[in-house]
VEXVEXBA-104365 format. One record per atom (N, C-alpha, C): residue number from 0; residue in one letter; atom name; x, y negated, z. Coordinates in Angstrom, 2 decimals. Each point is the difference from the previous one (the first is absolute). Layout:
# residues N
[atom NUM, a, CA, [X, Y, Z]]
...
# end
This chain:
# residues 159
[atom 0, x, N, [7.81, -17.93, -11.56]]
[atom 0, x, CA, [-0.67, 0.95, 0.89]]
[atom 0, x, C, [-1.48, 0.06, -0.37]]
[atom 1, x, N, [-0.16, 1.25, -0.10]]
[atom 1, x, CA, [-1.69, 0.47, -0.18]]
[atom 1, x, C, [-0.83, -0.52, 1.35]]
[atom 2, x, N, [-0.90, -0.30, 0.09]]
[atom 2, x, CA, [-0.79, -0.31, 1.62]]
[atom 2, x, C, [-1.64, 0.59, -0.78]]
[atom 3, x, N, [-0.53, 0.93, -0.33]]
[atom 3, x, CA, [-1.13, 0.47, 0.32]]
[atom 3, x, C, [-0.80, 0.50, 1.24]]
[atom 4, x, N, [-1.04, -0.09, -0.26]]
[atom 4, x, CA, [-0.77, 0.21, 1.46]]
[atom 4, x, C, [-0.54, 1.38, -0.02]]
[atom 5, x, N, [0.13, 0.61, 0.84]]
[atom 5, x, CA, [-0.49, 1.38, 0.14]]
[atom 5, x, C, [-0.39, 0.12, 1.44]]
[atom 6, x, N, [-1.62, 0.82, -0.47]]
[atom 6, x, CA, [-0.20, 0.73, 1.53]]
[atom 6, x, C, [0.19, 0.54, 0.58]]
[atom 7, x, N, [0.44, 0.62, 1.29]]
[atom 7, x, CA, [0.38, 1.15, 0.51]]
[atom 7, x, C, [-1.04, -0.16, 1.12]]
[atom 8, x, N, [-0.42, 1.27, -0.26]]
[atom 8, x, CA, [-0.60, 0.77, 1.66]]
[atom 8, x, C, [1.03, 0.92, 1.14]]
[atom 9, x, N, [-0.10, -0.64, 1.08]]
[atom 9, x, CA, [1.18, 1.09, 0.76]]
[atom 9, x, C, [-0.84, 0.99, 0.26]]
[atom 10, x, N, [0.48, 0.95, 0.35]]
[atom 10, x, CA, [-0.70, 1.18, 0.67]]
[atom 10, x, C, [0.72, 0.75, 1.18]]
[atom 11, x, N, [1.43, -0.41, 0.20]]
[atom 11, x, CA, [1.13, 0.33, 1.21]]
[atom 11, x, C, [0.85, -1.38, 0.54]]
[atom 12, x, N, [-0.43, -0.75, 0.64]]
[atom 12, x, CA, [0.50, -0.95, 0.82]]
[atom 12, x, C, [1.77, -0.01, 0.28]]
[atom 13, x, N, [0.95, -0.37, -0.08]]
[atom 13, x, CA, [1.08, 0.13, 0.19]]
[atom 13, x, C, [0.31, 0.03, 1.54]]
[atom 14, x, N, [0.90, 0.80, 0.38]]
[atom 14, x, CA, [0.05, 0.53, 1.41]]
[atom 14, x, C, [-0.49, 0.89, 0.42]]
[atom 15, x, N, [-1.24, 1.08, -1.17]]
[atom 15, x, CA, [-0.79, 0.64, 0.38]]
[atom 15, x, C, [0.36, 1.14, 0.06]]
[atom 16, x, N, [-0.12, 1.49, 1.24]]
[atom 16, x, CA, [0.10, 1.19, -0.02]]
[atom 16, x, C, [-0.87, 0.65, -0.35]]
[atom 17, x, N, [-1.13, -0.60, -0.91]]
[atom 17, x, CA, [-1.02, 0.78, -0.37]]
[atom 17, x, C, [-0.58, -0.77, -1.59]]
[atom 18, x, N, [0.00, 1.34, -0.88]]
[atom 18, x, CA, [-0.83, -0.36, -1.75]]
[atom 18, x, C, [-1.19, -0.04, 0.17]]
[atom 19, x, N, [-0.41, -0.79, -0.64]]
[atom 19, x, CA, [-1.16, -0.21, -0.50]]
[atom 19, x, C, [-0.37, -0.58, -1.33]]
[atom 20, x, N, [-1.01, 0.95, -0.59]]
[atom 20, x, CA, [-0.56, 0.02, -1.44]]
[atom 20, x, C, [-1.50, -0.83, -0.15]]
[atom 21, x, N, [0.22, -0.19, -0.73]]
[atom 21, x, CA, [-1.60, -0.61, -0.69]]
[atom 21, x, C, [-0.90, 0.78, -0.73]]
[atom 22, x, N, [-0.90, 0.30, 0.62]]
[atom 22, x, CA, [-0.75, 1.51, -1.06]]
[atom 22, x, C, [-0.58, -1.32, -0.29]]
[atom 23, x, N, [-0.60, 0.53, -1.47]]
[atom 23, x, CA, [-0.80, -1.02, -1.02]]
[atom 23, x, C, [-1.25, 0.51, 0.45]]
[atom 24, x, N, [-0.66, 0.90, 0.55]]
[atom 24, x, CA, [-0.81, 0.91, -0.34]]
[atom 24, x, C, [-0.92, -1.03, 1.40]]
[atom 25, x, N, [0.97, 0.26, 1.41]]
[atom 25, x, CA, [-1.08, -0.58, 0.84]]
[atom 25, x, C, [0.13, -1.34, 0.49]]
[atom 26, x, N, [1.78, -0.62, -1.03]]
[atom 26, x, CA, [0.34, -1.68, 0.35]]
[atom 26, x, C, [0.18, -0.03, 1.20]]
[atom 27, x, N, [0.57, 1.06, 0.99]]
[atom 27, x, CA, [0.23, -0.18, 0.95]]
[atom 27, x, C, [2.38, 0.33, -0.14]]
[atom 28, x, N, [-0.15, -0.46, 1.20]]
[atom 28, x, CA, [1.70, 0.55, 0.06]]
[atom 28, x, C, [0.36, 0.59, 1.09]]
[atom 29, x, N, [0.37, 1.25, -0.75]]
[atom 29, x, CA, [-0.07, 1.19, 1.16]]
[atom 29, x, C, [1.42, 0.60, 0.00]]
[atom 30, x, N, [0.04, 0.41, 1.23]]
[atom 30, x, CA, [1.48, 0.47, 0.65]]
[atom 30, x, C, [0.03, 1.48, -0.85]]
[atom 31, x, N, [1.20, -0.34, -0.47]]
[atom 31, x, CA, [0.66, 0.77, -1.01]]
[atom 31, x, C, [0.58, 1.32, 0.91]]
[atom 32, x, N, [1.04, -0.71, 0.70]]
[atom 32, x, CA, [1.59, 1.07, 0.32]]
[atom 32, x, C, [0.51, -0.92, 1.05]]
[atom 33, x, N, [0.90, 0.43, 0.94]]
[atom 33, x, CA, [0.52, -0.38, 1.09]]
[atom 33, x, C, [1.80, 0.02, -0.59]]
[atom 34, x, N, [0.75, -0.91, 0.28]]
[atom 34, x, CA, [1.06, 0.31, -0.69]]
[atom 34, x, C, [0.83, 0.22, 1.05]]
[atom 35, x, N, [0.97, 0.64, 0.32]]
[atom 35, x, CA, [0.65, 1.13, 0.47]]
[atom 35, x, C, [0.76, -1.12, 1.48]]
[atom 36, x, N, [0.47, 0.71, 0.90]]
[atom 36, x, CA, [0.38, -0.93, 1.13]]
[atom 36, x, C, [1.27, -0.76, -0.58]]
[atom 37, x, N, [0.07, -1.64, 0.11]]
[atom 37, x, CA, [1.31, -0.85, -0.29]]
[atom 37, x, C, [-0.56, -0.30, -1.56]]
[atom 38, x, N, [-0.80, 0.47, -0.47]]
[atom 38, x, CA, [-0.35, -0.84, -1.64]]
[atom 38, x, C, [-1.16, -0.83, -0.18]]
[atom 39, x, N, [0.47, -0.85, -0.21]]
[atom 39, x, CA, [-1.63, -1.34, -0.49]]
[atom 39, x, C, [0.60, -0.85, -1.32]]
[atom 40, x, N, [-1.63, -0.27, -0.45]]
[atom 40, x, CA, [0.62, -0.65, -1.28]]
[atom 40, x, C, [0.66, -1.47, 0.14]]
[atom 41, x, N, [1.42, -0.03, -0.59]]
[atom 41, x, CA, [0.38, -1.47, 0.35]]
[atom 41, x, C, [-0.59, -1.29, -0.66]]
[atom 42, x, N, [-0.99, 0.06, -0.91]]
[atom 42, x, CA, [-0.80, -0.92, -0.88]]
[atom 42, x, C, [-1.22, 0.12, -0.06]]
[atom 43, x, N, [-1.31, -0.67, 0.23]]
[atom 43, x, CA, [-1.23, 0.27, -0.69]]
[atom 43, x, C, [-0.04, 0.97, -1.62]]
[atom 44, x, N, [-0.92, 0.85, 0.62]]
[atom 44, x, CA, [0.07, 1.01, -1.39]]
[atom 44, x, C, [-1.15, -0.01, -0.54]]
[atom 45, x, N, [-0.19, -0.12, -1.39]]
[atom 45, x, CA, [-1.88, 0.03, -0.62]]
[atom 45, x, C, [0.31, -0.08, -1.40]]
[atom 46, x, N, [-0.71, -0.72, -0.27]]
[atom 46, x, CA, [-0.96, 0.55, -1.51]]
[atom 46, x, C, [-0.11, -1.12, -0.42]]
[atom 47, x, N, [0.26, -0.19, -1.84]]
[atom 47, x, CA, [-0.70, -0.49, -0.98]]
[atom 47, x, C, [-1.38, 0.02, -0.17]]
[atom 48, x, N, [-0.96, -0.61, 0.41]]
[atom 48, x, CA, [-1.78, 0.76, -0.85]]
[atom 48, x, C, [0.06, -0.46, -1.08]]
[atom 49, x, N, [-0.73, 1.26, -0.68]]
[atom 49, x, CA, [-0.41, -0.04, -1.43]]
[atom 49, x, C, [1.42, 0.55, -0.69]]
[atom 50, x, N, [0.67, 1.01, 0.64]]
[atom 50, x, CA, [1.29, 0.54, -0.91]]
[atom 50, x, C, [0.01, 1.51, 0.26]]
[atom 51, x, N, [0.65, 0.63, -0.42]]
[atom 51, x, CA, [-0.13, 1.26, 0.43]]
[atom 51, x, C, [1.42, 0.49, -0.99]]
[atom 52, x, N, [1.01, 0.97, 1.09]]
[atom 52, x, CA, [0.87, 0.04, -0.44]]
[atom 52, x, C, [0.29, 1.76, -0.57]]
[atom 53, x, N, [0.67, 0.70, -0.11]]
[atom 53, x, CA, [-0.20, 1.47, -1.03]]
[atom 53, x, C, [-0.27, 0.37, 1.29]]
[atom 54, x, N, [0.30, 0.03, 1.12]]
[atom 54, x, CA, [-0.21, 0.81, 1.12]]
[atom 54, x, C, [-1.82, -0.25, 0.06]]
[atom 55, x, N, [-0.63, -0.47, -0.58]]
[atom 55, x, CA, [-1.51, -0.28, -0.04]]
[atom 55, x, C, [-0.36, -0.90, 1.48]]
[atom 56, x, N, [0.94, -0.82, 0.45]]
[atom 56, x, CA, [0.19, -1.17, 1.07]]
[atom 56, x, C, [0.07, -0.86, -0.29]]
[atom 57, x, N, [-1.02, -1.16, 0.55]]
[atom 57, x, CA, [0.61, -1.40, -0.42]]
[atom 57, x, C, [1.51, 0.03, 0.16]]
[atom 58, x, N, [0.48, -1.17, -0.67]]
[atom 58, x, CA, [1.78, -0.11, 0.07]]
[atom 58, x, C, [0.16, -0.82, 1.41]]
[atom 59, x, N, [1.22, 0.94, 0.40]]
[atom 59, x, CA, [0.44, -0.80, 1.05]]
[atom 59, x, C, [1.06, -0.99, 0.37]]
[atom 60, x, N, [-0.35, -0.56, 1.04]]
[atom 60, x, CA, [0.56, -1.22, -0.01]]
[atom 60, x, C, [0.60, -0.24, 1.78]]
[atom 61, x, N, [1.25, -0.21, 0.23]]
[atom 61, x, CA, [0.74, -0.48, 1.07]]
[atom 61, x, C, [-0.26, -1.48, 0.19]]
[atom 62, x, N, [-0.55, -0.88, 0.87]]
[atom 62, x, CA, [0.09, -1.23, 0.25]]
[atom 62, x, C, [0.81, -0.68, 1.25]]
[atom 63, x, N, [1.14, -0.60, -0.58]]
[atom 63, x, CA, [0.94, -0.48, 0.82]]
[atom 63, x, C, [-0.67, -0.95, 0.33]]
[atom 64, x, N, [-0.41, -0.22, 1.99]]
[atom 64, x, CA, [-0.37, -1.20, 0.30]]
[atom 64, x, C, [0.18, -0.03, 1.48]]
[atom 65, x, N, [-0.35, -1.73, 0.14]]
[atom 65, x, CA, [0.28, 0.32, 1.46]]
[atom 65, x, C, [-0.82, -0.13, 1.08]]
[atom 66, x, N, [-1.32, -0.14, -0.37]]
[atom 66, x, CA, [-0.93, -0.08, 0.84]]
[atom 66, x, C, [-0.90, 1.37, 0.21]]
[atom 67, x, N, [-0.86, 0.28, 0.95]]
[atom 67, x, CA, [-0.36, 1.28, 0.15]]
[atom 67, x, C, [-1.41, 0.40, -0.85]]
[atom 68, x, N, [-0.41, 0.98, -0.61]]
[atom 68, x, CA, [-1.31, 0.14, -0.52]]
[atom 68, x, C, [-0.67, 1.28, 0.64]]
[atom 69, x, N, [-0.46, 0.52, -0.94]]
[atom 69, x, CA, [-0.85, 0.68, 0.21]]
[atom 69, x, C, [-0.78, 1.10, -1.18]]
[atom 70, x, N, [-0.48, 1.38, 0.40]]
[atom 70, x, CA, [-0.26, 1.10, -0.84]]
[atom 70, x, C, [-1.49, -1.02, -0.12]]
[atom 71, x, N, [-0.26, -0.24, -1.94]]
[atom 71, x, CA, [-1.22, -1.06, -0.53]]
[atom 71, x, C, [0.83, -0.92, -0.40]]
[atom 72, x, N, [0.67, -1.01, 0.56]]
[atom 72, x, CA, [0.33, -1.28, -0.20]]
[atom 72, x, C, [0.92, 0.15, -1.73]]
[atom 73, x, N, [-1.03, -1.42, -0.87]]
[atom 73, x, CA, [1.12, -0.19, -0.96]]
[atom 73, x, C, [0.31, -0.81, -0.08]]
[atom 74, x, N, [1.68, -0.14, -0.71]]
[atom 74, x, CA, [0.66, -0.97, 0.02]]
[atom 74, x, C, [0.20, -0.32, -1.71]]
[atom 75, x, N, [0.29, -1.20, 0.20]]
[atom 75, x, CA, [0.23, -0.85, -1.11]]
[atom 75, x, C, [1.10, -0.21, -0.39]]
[atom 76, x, N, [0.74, 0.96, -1.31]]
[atom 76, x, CA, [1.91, 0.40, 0.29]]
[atom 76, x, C, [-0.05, -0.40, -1.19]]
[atom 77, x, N, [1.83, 0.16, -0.09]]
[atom 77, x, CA, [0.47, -0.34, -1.35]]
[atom 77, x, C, [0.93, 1.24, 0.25]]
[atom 78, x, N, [-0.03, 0.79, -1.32]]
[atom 78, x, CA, [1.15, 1.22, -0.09]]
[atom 78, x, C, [1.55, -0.73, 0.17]]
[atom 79, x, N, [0.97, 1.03, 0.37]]
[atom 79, x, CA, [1.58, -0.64, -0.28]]
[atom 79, x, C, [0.60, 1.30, -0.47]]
[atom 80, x, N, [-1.18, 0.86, -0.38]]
[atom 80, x, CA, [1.01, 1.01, -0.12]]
[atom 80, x, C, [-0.42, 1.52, 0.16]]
[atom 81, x, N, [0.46, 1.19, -0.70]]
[atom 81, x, CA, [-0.44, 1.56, 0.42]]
[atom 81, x, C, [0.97, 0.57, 0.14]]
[atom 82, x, N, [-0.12, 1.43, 0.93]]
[atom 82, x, CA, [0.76, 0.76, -0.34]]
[atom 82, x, C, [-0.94, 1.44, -1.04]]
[atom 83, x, N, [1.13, 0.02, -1.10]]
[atom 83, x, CA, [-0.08, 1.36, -0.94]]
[atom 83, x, C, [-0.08, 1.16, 1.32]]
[atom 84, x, N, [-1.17, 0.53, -0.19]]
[atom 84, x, CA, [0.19, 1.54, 0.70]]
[atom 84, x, C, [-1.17, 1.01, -0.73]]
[atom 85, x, N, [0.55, 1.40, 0.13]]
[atom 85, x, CA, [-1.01, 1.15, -0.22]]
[atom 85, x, C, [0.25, 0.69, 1.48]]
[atom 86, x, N, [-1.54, 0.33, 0.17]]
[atom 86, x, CA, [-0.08, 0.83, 1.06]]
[atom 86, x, C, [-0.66, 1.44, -0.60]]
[atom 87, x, N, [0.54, 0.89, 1.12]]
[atom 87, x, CA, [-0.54, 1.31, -0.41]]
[atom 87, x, C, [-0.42, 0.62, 0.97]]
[atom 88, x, N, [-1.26, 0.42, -0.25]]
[atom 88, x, CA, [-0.57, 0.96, 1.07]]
[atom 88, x, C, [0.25, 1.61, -0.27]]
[atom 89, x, N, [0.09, 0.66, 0.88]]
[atom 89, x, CA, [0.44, 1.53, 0.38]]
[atom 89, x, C, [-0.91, 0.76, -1.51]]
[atom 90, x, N, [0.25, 0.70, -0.94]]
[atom 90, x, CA, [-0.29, 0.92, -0.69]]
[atom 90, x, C, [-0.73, -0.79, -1.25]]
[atom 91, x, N, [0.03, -2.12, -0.02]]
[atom 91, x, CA, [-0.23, -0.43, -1.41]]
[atom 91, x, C, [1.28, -0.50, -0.25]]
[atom 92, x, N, [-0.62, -0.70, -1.49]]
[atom 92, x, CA, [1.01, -0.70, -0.65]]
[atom 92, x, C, [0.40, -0.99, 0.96]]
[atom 93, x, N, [1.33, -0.87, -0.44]]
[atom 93, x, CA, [-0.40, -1.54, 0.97]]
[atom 93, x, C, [-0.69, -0.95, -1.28]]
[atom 94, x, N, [-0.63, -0.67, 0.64]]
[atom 94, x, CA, [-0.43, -1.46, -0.21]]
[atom 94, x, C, [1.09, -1.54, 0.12]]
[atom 95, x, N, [-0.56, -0.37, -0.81]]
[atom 95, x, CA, [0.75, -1.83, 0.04]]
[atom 95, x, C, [-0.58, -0.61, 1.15]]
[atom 96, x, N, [0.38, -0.41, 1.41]]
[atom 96, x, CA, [-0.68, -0.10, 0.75]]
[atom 96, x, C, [1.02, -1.84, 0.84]]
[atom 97, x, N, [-0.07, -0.65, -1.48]]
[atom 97, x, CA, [0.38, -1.32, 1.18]]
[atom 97, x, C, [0.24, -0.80, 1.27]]
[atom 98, x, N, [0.63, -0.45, 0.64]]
[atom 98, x, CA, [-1.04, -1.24, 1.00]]
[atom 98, x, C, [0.53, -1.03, -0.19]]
[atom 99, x, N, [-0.92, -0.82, -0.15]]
[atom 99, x, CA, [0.19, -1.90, -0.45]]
[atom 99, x, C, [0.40, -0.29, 1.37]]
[atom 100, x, N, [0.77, -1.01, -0.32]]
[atom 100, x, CA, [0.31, -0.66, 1.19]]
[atom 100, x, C, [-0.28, -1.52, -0.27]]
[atom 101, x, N, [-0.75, -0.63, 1.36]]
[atom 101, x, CA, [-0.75, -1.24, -0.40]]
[atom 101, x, C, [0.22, -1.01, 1.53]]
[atom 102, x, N, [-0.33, -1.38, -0.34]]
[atom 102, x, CA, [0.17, -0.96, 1.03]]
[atom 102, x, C, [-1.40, -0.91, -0.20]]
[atom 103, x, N, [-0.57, -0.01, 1.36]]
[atom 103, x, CA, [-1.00, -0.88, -0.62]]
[atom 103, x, C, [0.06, -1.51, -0.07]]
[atom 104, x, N, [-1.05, -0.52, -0.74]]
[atom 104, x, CA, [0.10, -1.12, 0.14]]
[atom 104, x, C, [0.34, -0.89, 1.47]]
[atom 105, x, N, [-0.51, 0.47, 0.71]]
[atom 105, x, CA, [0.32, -1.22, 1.23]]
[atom 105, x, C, [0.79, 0.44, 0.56]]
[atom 106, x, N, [0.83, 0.82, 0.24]]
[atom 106, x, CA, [1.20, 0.00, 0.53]]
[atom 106, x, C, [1.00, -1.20, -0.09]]
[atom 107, x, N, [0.47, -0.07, 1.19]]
[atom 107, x, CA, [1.58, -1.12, -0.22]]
[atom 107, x, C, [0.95, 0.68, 0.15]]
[atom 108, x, N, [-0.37, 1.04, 0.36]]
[atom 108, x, CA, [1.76, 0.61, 0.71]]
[atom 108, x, C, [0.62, 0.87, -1.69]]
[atom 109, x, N, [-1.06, 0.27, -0.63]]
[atom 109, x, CA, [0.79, 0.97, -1.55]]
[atom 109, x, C, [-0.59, -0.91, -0.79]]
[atom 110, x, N, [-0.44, -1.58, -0.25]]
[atom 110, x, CA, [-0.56, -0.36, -0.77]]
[atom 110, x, C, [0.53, -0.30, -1.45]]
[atom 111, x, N, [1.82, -0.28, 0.39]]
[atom 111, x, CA, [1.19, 0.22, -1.31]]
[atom 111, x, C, [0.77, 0.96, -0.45]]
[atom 112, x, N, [-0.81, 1.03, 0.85]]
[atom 112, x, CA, [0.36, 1.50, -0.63]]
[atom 112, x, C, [-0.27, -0.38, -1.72]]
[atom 113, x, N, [0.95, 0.93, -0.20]]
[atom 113, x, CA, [-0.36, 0.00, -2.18]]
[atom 113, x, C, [-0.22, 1.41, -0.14]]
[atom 114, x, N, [1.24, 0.85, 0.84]]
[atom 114, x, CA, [0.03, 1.15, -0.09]]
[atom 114, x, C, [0.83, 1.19, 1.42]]
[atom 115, x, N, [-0.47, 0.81, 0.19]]
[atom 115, x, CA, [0.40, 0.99, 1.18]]
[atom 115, x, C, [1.52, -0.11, 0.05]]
[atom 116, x, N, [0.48, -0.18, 1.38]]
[atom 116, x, CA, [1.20, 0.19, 0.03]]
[atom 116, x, C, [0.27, 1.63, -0.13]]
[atom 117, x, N, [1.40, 0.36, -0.63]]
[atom 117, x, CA, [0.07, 1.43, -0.27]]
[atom 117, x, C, [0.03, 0.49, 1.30]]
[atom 118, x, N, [0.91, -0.54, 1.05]]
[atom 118, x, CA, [-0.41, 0.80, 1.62]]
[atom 118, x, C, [-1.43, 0.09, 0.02]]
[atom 119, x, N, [-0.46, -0.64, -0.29]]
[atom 119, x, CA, [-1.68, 0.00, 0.22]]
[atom 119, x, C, [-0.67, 1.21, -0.68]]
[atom 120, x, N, [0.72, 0.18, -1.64]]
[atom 120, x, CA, [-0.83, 0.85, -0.75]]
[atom 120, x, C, [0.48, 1.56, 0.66]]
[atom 121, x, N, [1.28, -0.15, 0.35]]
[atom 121, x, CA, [0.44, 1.63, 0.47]]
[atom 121, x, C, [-0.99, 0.46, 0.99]]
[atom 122, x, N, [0.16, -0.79, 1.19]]
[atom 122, x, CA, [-0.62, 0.60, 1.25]]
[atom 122, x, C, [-1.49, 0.09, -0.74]]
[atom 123, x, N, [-0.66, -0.99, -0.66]]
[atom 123, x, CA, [-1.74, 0.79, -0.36]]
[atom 123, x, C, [0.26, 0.94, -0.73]]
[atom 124, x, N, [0.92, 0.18, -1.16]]
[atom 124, x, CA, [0.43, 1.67, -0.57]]
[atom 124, x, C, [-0.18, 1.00, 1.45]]
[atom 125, x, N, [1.05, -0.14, 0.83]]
[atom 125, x, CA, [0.26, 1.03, 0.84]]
[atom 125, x, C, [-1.51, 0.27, 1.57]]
[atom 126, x, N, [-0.66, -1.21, 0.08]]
[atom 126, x, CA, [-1.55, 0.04, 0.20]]
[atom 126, x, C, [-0.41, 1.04, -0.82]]
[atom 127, x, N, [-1.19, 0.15, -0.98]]
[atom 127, x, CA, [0.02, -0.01, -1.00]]
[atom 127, x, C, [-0.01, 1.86, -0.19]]
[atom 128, x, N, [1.49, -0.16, -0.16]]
[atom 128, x, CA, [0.53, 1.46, 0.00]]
[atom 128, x, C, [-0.13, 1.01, 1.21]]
[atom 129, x, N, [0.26, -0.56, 1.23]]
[atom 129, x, CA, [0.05, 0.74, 1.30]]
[atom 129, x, C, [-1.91, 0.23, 0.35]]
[atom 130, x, N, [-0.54, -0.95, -0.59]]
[atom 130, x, CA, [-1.74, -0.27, 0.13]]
[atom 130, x, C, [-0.73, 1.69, -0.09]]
[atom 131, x, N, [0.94, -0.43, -2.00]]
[atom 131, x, CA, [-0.77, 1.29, -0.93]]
[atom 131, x, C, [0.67, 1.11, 0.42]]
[atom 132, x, N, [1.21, 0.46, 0.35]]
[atom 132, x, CA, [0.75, 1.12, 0.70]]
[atom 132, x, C, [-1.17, 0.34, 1.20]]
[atom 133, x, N, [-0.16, -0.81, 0.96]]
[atom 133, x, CA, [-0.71, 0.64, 1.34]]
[atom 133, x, C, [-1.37, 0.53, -0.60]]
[atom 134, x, N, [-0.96, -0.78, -1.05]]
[atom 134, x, CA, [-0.72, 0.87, -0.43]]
[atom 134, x, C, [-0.25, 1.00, -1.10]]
[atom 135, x, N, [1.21, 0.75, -0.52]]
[atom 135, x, CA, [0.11, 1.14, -0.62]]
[atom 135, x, C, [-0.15, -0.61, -1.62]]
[atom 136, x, N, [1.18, -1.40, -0.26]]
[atom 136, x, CA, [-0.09, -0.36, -1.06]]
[atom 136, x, C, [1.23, -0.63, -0.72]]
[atom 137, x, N, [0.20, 0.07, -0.87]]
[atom 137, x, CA, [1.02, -0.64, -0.63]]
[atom 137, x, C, [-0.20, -1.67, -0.58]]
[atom 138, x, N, [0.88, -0.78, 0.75]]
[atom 138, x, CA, [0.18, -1.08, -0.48]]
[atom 138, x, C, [0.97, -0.94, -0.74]]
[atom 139, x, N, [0.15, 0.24, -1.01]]
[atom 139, x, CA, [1.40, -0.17, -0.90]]
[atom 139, x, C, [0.41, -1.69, -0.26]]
[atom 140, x, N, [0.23, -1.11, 0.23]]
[atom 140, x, CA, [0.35, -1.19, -1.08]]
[atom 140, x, C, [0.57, 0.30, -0.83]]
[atom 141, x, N, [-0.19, -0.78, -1.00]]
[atom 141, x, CA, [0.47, -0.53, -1.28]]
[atom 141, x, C, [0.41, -1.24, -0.48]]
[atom 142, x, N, [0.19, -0.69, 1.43]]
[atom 142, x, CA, [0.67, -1.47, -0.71]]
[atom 142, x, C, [-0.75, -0.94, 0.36]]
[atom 143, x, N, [0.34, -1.07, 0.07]]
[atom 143, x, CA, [-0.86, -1.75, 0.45]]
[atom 143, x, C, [-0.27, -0.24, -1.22]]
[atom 144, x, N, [-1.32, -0.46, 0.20]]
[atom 144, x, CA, [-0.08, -1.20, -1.44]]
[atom 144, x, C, [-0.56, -1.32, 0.40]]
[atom 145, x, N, [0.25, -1.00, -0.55]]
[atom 145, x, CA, [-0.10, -1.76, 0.44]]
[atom 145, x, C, [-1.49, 0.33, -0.31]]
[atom 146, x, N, [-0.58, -1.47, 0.37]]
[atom 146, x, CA, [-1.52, -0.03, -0.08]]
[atom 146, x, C, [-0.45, -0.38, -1.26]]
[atom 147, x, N, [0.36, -0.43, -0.87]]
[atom 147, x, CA, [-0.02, -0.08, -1.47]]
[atom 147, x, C, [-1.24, 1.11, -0.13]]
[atom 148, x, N, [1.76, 1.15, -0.28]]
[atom 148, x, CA, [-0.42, 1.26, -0.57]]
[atom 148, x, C, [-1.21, 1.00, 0.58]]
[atom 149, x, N, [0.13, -0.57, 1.84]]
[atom 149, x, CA, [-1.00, 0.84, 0.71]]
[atom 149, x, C, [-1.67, -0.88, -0.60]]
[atom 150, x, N, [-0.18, -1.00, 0.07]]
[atom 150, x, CA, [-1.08, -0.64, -0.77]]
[atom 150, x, C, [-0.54, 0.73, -0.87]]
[atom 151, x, N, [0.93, 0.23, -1.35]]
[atom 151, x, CA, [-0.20, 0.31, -1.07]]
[atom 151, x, C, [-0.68, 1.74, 0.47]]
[atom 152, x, N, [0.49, 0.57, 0.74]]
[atom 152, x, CA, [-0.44, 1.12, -0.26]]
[atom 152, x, C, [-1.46, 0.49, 0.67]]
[atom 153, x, N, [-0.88, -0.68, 1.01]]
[atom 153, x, CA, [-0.64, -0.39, 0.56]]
[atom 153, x, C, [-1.17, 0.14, -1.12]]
[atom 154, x, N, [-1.22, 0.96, 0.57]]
[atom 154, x, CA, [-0.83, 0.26, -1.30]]
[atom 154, x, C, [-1.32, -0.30, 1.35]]
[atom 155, x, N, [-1.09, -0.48, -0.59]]
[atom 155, x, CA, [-1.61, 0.16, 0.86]]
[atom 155, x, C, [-0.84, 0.41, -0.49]]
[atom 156, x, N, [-0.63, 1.15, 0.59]]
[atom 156, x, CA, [-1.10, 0.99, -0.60]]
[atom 156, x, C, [-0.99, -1.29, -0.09]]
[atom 157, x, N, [-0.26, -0.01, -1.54]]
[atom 157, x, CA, [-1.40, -0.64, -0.39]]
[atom 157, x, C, [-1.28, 0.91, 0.44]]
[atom 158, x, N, [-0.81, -0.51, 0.60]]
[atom 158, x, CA, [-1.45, -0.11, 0.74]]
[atom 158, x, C, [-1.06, 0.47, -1.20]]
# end
């Protein structure tokens, strides 16, 4: 098993009925979108810093955990894993538009996770998909990949 350390910034708290983004511009985290009545995200949702994925977004990242955080807070993860996806917005191409899925270090409750259970990977597919549908988008998978391979593909804009 790979165990690298990676940062993640959340920016949507799990349980949450409301997005929130990180503008770089004022480092603040500001309310995005309200997500529709009966939908919240079931995982902390955020960001790689220092990556940026074709969608011109840091890459994102799902963090399975079990304690509560917060839009700012980063955690100290180890990947187990992505799902392959392109998303498409209304009148472009689609984009390669990932999400890592990660556990952080101090967790006990996923701490021998290696890799997503497939019940696990469907329902964040079908998250995911129903997300980008409500806002006028296409969200396609393409497949799990172990954390190996998700590592490997993992690029950081040099400074």
């Amino acid at each position: 098993m790979i165990i690298k350390e990676l940062n993640v910034v959340i920016e949507t708290p799990k349980g949450s009925t409301e997005k929130y983004d990180f503008d770089p511009e004022t480092r603040f985290f500001v309310l995005s979108k309200l997500l529709p009545a009966g939908m919240m995200f079931p995982y902390d949702f955020g960001f790689i810093p220092g990556t940026r994925g074709e969608d011109g977004d840091p890459l994102d990242v799902l963090v399975l955990s079990e304690f509560r955080s917060f839009p700012g807070c980063m955690m100290k993860c180890r990947l187990i894993g992505a799902i392959r996806a392109t998303q498409k917005e209304r009148g472009h191409d689609p984009v390669r538009n990932d999400r890592y899925i990660a556990v952080p270090f101090a967790s006990r409750q996923y701490k021998e996770m290696d890799v997503a259970p497939d019940s696990l990977v469907r329902e964040l597919e079908q998250f995911f998909i129903t997300y980008n549908e409500l806002q006028g988008r296409h969200f396609k998978p393409m497949g799990y990949i172990d954390a190996a391979p998700a590592y490997e593909q993992i690029r950081f804009i040099e400074k």
